[in-house]
N, C-alpha and C positions, 0 to 999 in steps of 0.2 A: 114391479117389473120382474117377469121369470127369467131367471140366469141360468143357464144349461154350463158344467163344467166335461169336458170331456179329457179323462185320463185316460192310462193308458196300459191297463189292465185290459184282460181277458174281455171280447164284448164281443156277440152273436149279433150283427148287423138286422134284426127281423124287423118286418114290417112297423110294427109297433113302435120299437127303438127309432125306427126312421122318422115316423108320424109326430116325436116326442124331439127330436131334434128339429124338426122345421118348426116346430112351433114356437123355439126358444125365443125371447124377444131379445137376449145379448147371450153369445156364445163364445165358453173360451175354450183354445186348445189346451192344454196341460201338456208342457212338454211332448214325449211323445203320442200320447194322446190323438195328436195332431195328426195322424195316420190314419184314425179310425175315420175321420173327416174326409181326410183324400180317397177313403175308398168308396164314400158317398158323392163324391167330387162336390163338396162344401165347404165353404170357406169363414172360418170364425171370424169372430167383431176383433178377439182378442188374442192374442198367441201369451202364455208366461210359463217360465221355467230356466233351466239350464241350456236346454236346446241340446242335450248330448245324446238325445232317442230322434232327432228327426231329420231328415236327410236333408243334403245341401241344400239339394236342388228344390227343397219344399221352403226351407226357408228362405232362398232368394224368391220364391213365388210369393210368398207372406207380403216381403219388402218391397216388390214390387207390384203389390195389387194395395197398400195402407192398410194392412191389417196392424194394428197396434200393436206393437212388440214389448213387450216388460222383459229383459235377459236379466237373469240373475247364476253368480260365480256359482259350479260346482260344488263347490266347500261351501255350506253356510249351515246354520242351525234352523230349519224348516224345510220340509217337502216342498215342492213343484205344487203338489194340492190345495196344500197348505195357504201357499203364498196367491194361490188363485182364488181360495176362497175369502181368504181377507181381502184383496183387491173385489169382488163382487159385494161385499159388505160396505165398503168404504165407500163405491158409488151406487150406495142404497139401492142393493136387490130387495124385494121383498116377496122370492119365491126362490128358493135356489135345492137346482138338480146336480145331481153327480153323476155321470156314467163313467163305467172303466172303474171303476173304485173296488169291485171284487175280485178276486179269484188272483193267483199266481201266489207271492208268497203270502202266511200269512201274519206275519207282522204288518207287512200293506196292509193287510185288509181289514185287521184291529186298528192301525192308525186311522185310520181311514175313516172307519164308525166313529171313534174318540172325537174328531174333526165337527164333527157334527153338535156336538157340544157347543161350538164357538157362535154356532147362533141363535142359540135360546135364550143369554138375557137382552137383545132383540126383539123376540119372539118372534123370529121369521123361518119359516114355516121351511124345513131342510129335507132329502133324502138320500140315501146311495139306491142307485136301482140298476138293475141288470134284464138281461131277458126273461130271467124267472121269478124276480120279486124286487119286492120295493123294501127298505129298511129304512125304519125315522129312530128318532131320540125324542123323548115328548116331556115334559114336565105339567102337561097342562091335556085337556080333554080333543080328542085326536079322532076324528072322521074319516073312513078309506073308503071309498068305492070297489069295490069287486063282483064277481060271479060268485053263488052259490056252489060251494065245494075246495075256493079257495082254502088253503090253510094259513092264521094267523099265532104266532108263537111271539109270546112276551118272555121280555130276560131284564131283572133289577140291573140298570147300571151304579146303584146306588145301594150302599147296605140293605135299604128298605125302600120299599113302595109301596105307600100305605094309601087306604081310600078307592080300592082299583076296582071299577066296576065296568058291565063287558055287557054291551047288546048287540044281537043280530046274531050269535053266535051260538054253536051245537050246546057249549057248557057257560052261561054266563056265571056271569061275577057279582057280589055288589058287596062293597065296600070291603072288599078283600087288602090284606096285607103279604108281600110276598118280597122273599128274601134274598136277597145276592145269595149264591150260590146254589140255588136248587133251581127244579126242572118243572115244578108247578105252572107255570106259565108256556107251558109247550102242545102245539100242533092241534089248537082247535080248528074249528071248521065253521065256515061263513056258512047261515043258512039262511040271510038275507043277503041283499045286493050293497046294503050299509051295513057298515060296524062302525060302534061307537065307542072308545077305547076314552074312560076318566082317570083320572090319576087325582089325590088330592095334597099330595107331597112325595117327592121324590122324584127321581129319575126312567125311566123306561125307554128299552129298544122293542121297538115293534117291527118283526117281522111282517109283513103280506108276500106268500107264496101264492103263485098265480096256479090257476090249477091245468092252464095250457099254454 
């Protein structure tokens, strides 16, 4: 089941985003989040957070239409995100999207990506996406679809990423090793409509920037 979380970051409501949120088969708000939803007049499965970003009057709509509420105190030790995406785990997603996840500060938006971590020994297949791109964490061999011209930039979340090999793309790979902190892995270019992203140990953020 695809799980759509919707935070409450920065998000360009465009077509696409729209087409990607009706598709979700369980939708939660993330805290304020929840905003981004009323401006599509949509209403999630699930509401979780503090509830300190969303207006009164939205959340006696929630209460009064059964939307599932999780409140949890101001003060605690986890994000609103956080606590949304272990609740989508708990009741076996086995597709889970993040929107809202980028842009504003950026320690959000590093936690954010970290997060993503939490469901790879699962292996359930995660992203943060926004109107310009899609961001995974992979540990294992990673299939995107896109347009020709797209750009695809990989970054070692892990000391090493060793076995890294790269099709569909301007510069491929094969069995490439490449290191936490360099810039090797930046701004190829799709020049098929598939790429095919292996990994044979370690960690990896895959970027996919859309090319419109």
């Amino acid at each position: 089941m695809h799980w759509v979380l919707m935070a409450n970051g920065p998000l360009a409501l465009s077509p696409a985003i729209r087409r990607f949120i009706s598709s979700a088969e369980r939708l939660i708000g993330v805290d304020g989040g929840s905003r981004h939803l009323r401006t599509m007049d949509v209403l999630p499965h699930l509401a979780v957070g503090d509830m300190d970003s969303i207006p009164d009057d939205l959340l006696a709509q929630y209460r009064s239409e059964g939307v599932e509420m999780h409140l949890h105190p101001p003060k605690k030790d986890a994000t609103d995100l956080e606590l949304a995406l272990e609740l989508a785990l708990e009741r076996g997603a086995k597709r889970i999207s993040i929107l809202g996840g980028t842009g504003g500060r950026l320690d959000h938006t590093l936690g954010n990506l970290f997060l993503l971590a939490r469901c790879l020994p699962g292996g359930i297949p995660a992203c943060i996406m926004d109107q310009e791109q899609c961001i995974h964490l992979t540990d294992q061999t990673l299939t995107l679809d896109g347009a020709v011209g797209d750009t695809l930039s990989l970054l070692p979340a892990t000391p090493e990423a060793r076995g890294v090999s790269l099709t569909g793309l301007e510069y491929p790979l094969h069995d490439a090793t490449l290191t936490f902190g360099t810039s090797w892995g930046m701004s190829n270019v799709f020049v098929e409509n598939r790429v095919t992203v292996t990994i044979g140990s370690g960690r990896l953020f895959v970027f996919h920037l859309f090319r419109s």
